[in-house]
PyMOL Python script that loads the backbone (N, CA, C, O; Angstrom):
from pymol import cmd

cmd.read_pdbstr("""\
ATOM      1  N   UNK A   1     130.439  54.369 106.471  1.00  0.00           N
ATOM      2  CA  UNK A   1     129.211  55.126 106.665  1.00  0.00           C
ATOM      3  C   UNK A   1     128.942  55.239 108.158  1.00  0.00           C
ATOM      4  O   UNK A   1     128.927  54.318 108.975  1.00  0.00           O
ATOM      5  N   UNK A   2     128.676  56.890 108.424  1.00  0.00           N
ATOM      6  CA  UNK A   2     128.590  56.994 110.380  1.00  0.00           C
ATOM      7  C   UNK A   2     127.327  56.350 110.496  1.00  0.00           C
ATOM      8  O   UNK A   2     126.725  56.319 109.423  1.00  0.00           O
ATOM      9  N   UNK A   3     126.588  55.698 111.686  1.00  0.00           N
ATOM     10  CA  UNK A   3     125.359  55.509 112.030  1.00  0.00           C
ATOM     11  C   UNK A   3     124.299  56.218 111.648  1.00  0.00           C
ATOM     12  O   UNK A   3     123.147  55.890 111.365  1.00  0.00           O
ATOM     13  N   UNK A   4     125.072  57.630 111.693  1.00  0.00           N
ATOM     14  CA  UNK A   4     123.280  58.364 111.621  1.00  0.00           C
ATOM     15  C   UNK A   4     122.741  58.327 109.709  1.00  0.00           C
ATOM     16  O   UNK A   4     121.636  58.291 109.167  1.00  0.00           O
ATOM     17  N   UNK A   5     124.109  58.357 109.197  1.00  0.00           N
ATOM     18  CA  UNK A   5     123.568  58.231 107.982  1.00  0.00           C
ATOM     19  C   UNK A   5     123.239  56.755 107.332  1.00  0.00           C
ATOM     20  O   UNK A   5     123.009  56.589 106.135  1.00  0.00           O
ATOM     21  N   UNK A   6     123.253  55.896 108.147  1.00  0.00           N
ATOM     22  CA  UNK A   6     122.901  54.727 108.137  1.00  0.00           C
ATOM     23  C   UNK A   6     121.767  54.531 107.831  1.00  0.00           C
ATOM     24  O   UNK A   6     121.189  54.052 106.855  1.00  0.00           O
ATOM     25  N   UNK A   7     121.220  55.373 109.705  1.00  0.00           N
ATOM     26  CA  UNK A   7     120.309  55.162 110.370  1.00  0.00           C
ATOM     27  C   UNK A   7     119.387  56.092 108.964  1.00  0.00           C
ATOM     28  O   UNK A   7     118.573  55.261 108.560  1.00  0.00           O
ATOM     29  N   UNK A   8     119.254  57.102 108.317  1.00  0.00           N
ATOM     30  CA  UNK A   8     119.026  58.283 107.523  1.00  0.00           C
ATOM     31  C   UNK A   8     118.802  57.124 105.956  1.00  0.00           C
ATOM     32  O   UNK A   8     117.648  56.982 105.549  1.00  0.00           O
ATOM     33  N   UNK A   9     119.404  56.741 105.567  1.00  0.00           N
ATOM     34  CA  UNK A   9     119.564  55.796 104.095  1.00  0.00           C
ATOM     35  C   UNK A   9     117.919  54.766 104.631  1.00  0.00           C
ATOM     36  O   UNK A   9     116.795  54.951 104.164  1.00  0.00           O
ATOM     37  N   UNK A  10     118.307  53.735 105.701  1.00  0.00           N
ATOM     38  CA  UNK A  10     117.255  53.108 106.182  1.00  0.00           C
ATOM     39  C   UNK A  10     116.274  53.399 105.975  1.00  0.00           C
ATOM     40  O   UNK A  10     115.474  52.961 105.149  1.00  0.00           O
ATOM     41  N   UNK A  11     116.143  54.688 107.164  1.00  0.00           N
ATOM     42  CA  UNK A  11     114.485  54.978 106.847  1.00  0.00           C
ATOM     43  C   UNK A  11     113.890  55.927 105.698  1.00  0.00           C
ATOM     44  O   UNK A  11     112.738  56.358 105.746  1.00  0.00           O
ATOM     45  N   UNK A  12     114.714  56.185 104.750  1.00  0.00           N
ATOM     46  CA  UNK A  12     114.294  56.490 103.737  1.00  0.00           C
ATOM     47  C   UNK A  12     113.888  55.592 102.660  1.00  0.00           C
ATOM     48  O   UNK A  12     112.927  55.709 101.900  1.00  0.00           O
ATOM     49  N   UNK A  13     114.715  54.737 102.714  1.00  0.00           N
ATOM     50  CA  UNK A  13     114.455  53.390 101.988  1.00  0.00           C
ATOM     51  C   UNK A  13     112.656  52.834 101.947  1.00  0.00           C
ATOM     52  O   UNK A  13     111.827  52.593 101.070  1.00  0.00           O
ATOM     53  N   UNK A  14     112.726  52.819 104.009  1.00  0.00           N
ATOM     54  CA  UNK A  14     111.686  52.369 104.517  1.00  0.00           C
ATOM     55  C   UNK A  14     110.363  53.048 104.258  1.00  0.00           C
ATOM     56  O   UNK A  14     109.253  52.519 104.207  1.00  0.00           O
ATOM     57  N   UNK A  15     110.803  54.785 104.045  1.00  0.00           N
ATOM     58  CA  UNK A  15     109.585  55.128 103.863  1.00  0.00           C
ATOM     59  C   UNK A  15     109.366  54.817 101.954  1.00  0.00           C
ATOM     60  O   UNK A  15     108.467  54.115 101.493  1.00  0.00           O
ATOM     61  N   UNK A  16     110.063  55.290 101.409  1.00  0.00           N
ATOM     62  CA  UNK A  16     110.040  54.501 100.104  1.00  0.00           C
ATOM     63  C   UNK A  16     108.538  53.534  99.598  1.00  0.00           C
ATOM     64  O   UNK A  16     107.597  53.526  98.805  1.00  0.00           O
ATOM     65  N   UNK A  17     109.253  52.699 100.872  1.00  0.00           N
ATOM     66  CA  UNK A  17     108.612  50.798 100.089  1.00  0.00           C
ATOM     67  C   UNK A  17     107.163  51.380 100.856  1.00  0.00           C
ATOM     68  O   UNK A  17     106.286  50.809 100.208  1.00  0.00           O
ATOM     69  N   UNK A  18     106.569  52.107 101.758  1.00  0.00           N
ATOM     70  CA  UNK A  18     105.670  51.877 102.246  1.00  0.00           C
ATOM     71  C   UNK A  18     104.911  53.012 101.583  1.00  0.00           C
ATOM     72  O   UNK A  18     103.754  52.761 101.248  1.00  0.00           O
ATOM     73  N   UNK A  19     105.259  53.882 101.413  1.00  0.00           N
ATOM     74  CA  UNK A  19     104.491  55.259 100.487  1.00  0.00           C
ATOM     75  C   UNK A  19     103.684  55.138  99.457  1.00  0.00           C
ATOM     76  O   UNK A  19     104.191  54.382  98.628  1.00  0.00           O
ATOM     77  N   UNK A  20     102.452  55.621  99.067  1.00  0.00           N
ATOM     78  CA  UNK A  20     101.730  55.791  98.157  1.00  0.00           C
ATOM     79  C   UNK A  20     102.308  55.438  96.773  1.00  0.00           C
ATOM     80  O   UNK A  20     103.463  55.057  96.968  1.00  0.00           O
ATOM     81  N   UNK A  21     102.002  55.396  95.421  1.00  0.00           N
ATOM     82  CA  UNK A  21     102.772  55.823  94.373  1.00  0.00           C
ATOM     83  C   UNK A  21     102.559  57.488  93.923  1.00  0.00           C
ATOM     84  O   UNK A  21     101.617  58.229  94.204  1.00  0.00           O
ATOM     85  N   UNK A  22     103.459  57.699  93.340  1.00  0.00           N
ATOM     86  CA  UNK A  22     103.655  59.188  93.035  1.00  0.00           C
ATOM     87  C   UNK A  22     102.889  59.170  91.860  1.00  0.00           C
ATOM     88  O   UNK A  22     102.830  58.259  91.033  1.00  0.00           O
ATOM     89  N   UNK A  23     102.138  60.564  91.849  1.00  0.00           N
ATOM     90  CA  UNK A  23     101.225  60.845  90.470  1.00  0.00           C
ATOM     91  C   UNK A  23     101.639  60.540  89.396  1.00  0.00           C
ATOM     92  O   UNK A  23     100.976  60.112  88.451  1.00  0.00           O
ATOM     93  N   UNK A  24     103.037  60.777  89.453  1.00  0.00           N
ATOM     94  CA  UNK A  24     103.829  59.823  87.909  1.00  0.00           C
ATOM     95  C   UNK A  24     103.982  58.590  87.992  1.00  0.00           C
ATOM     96  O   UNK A  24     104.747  58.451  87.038  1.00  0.00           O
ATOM     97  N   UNK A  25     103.864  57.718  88.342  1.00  0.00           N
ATOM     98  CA  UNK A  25     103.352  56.717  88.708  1.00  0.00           C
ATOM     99  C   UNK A  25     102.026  56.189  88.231  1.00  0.00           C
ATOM    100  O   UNK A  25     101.858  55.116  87.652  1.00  0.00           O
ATOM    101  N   UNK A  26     101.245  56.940  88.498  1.00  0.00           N
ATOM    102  CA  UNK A  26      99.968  56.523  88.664  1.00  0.00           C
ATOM    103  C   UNK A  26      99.804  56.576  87.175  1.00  0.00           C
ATOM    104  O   UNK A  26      99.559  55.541  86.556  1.00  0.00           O
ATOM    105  N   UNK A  27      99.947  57.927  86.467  1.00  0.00           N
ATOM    106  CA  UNK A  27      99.712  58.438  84.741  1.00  0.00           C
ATOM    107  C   UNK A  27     100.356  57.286  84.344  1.00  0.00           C
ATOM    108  O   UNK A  27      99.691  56.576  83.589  1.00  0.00           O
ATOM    109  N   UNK A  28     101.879  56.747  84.746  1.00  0.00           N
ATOM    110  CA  UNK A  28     102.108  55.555  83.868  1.00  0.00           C
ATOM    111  C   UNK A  28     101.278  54.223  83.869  1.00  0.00           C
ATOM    112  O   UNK A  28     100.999  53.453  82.950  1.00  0.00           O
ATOM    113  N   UNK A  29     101.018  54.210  85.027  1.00  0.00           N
ATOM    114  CA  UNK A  29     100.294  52.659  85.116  1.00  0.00           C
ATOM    115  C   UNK A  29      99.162  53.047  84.380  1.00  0.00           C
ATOM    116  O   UNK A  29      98.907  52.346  83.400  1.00  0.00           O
ATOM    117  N   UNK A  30      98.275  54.190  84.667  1.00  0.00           N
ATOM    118  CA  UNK A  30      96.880  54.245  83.475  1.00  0.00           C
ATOM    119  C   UNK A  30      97.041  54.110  82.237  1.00  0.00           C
ATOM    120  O   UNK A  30      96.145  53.660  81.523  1.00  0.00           O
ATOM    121  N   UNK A  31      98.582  54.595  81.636  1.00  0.00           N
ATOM    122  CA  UNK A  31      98.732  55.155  80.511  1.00  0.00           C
ATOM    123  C   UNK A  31      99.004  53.515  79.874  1.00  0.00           C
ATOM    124  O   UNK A  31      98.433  53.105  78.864  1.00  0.00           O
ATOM    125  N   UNK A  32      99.754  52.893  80.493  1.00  0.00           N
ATOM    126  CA  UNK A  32      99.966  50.911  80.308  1.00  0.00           C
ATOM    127  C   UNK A  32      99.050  50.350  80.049  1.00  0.00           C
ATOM    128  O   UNK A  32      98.946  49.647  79.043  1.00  0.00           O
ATOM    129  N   UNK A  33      97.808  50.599  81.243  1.00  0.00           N
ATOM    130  CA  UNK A  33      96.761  49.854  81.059  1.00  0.00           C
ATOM    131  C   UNK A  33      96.034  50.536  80.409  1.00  0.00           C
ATOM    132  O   UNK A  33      94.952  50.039  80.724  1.00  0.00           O
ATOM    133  N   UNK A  34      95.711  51.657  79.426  1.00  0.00           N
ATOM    134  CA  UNK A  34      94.971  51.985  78.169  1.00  0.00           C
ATOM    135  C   UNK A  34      95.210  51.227  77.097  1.00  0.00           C
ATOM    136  O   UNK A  34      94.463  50.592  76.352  1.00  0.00           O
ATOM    137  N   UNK A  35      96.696  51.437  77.142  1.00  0.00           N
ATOM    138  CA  UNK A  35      97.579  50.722  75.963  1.00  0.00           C
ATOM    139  C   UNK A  35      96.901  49.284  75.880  1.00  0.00           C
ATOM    140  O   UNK A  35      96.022  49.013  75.061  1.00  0.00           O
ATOM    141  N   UNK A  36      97.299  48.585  76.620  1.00  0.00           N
ATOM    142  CA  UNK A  36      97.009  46.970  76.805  1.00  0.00           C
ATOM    143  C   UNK A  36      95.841  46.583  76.170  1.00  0.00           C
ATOM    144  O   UNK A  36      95.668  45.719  75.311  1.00  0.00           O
ATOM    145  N   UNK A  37      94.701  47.691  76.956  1.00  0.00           N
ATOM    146  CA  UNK A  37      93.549  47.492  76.323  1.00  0.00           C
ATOM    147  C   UNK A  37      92.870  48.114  75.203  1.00  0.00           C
ATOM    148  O   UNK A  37      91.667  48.223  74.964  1.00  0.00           O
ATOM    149  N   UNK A  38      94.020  48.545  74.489  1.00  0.00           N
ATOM    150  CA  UNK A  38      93.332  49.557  73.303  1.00  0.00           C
ATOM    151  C   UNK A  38      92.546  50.579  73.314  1.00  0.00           C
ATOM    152  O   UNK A  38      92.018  51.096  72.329  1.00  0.00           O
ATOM    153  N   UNK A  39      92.410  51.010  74.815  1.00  0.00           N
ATOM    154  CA  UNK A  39      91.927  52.383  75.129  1.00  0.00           C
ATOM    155  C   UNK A  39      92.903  53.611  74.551  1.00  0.00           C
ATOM    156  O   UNK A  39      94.124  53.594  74.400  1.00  0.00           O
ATOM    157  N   UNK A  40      91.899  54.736  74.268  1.00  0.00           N
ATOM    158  CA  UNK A  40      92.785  56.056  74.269  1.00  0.00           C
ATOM    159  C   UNK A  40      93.233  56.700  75.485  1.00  0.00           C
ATOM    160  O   UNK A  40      92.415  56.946  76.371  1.00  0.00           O
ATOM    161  N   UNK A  41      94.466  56.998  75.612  1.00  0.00           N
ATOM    162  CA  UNK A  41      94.483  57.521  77.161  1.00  0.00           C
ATOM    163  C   UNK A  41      94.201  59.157  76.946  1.00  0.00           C
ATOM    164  O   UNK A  41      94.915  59.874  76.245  1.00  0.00           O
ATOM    165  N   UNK A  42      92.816  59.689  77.815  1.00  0.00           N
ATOM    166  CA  UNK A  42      92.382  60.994  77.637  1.00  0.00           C
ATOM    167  C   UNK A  42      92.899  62.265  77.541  1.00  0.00           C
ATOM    168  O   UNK A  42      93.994  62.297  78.102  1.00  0.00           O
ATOM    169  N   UNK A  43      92.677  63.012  77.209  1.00  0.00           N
ATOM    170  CA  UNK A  43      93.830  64.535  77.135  1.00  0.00           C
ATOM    171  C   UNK A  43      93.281  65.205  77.571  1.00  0.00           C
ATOM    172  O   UNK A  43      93.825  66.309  77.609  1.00  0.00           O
ATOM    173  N   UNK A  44      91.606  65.108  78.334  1.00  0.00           N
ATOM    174  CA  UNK A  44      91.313  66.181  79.360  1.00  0.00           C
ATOM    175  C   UNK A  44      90.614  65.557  80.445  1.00  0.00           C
ATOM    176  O   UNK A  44      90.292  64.372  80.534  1.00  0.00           O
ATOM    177  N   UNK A  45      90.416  66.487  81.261  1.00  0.00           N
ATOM    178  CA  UNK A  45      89.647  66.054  82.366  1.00  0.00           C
ATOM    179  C   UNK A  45      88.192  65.207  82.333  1.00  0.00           C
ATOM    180  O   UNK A  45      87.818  64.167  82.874  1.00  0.00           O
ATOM    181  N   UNK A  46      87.699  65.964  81.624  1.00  0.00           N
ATOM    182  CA  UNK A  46      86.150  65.631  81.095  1.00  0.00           C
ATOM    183  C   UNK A  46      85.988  64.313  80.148  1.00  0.00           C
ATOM    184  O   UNK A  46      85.117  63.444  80.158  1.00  0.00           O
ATOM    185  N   UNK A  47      87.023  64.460  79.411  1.00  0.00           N
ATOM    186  CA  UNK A  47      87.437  63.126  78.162  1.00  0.00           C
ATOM    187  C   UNK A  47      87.728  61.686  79.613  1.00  0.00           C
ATOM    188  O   UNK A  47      87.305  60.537  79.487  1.00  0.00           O
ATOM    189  N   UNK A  48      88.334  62.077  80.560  1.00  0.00           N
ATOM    190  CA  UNK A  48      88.718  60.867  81.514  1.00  0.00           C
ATOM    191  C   UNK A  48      87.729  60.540  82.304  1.00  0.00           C
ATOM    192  O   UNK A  48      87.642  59.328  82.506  1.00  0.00           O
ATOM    193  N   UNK A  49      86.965  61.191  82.811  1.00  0.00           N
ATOM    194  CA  UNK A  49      85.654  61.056  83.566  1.00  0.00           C
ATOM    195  C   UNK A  49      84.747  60.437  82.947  1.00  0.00           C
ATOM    196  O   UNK A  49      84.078  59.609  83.566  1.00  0.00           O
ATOM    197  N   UNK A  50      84.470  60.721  81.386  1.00  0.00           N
ATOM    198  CA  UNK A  50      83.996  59.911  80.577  1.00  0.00           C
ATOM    199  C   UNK A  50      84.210  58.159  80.507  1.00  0.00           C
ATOM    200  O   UNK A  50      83.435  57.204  80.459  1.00  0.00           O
ATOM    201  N   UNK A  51      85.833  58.342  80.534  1.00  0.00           N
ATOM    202  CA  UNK A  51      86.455  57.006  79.696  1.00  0.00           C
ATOM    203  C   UNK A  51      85.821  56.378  81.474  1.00  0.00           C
ATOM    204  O   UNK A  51      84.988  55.475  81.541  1.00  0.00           O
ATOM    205  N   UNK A  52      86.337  56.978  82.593  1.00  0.00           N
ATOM    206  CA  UNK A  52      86.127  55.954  84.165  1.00  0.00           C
ATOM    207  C   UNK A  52      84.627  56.044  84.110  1.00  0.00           C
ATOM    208  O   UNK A  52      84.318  54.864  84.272  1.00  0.00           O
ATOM    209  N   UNK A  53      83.962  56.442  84.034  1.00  0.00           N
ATOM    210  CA  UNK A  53      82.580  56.131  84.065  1.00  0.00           C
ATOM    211  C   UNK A  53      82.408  54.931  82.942  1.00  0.00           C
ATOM    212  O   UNK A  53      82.273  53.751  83.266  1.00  0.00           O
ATOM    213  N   UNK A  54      82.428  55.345  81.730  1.00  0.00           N
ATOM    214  CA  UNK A  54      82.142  54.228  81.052  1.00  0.00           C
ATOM    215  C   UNK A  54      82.839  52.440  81.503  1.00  0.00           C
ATOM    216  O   UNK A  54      82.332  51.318  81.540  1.00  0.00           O
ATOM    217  N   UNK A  55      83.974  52.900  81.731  1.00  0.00           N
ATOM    218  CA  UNK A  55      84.602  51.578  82.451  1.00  0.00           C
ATOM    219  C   UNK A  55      83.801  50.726  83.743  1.00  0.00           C
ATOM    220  O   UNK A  55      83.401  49.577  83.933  1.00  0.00           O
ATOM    221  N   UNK A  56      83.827  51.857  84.398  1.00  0.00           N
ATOM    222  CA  UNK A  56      83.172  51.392  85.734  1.00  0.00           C
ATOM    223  C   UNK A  56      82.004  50.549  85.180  1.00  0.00           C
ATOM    224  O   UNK A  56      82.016  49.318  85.204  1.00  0.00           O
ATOM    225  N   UNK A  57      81.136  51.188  84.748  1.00  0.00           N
ATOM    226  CA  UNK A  57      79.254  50.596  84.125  1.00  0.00           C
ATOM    227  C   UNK A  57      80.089  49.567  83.465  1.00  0.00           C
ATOM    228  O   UNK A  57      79.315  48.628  83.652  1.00  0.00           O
ATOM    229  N   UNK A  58      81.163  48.994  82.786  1.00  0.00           N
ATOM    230  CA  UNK A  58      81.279  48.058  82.145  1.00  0.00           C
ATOM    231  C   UNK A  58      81.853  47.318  82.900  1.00  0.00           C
ATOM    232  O   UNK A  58      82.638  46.788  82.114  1.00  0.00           O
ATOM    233  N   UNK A  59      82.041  46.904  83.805  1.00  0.00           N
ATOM    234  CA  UNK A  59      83.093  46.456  85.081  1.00  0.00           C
ATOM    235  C   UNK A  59      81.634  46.037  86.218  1.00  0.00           C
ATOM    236  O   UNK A  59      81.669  45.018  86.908  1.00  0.00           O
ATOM    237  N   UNK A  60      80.834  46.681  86.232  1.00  0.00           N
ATOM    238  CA  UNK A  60      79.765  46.306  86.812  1.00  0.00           C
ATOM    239  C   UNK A  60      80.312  47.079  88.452  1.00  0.00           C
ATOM    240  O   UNK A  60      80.188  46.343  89.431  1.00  0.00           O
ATOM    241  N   UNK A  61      80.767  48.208  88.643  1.00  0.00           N
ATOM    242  CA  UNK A  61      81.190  48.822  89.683  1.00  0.00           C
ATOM    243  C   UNK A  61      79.404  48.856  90.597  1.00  0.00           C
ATOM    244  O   UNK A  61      78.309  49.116  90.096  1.00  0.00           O
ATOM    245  N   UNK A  62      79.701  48.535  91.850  1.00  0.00           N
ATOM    246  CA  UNK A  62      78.237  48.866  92.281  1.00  0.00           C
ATOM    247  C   UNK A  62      78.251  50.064  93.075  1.00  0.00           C
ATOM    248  O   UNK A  62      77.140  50.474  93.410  1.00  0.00           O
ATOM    249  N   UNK A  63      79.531  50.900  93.557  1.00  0.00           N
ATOM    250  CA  UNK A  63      79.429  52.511  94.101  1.00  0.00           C
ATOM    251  C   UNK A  63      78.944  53.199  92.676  1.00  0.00           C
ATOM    252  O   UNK A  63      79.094  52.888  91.494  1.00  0.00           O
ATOM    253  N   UNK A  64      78.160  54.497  93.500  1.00  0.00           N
ATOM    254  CA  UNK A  64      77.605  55.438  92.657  1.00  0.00           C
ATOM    255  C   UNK A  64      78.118  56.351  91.941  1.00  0.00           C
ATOM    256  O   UNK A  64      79.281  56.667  92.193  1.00  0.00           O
ATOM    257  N   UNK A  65      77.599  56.846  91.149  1.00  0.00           N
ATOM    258  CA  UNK A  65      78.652  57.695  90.241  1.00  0.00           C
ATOM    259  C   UNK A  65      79.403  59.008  91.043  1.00  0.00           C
ATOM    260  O   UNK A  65      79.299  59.030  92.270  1.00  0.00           O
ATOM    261  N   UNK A  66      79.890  59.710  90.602  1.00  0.00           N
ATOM    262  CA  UNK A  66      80.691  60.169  91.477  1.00  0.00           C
ATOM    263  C   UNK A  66      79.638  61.418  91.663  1.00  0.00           C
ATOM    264  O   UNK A  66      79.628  62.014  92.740  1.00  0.00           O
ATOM    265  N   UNK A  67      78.713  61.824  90.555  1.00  0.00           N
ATOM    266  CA  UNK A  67      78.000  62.934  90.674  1.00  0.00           C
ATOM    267  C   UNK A  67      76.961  62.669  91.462  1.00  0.00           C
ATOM    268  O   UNK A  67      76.264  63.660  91.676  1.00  0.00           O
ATOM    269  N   UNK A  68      76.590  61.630  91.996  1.00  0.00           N
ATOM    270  CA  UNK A  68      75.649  61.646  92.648  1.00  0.00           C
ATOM    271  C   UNK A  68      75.725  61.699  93.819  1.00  0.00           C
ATOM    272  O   UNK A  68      74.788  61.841  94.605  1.00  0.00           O
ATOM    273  N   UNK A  69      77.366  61.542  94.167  1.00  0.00           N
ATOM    274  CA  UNK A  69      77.511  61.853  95.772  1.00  0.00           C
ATOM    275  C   UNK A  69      77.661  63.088  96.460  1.00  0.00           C
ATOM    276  O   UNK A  69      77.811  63.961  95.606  1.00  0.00           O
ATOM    277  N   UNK A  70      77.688  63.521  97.490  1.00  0.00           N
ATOM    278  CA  UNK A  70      77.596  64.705  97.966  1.00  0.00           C
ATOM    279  C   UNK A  70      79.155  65.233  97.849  1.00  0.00           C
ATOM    280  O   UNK A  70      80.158  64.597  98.171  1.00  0.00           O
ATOM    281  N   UNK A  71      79.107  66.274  97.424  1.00  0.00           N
ATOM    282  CA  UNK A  71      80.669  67.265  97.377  1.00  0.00           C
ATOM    283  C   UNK A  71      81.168  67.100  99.122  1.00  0.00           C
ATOM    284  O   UNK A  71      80.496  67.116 100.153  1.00  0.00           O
ATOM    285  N   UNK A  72      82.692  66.936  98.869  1.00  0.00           N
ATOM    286  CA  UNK A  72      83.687  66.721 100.095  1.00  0.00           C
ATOM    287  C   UNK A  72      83.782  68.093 100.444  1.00  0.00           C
ATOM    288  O   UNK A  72      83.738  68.810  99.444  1.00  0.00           O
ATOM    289  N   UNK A  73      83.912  68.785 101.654  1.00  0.00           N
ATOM    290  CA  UNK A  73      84.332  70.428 101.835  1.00  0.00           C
ATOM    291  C   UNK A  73      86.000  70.296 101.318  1.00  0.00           C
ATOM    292  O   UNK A  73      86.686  69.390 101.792  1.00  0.00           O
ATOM    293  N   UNK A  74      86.391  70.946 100.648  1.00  0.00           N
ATOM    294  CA  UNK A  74      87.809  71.191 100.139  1.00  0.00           C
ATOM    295  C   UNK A  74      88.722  71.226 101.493  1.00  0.00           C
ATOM    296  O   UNK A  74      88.272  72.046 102.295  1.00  0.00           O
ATOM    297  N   UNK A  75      89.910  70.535 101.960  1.00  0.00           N
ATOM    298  CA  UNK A  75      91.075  71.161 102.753  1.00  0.00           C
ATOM    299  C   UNK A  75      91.588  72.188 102.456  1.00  0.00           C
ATOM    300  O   UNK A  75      91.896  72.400 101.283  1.00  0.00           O
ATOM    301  N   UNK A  76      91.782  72.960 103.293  1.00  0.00           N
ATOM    302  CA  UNK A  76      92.623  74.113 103.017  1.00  0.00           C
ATOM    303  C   UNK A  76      94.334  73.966 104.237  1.00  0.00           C
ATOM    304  O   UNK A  76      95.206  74.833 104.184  1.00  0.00           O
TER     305      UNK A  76
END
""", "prot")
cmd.dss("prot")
cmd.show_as("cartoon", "prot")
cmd.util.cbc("prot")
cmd.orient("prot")
């Protein structure tokens, strides 16, 4: 293997381990931890906002609901 593709494998690796998880990712870990807990995992948007709100109030979350905060300006 030449250096640069060394050097190329490395920091891909590197960015890898340090990166966010990927949205598929994320659906699995929710979709695990529904399971676990005998939750339904939601099939719409509105059905999930439901299920995290209700969680949160049962979790004793002390940030505010999400509707009560002021809208973010969208990135474009």
């Amino acid at each position: 293997m030449t250096f640069l593709a060394q050097t190329r494998t490395t920091f891909q690796t590197s960015i890898r381990k340090v990166a966010p998880p990927t949205v598929r990712q994320v659906y699995a870990l929710a979709a695990a931890l529904c399971e676990r807990m005998g939750e339904e995992f939601p099939e719409t948007r509105e059905a999930a906002s439901e299920t995290i709100e209700r969680l949160r109030i049962e979790n004793g979350h002390p940030e505010p609901r999400l509707e009560d905060l002021p809208r973010r300006p969208r990135l474009r």
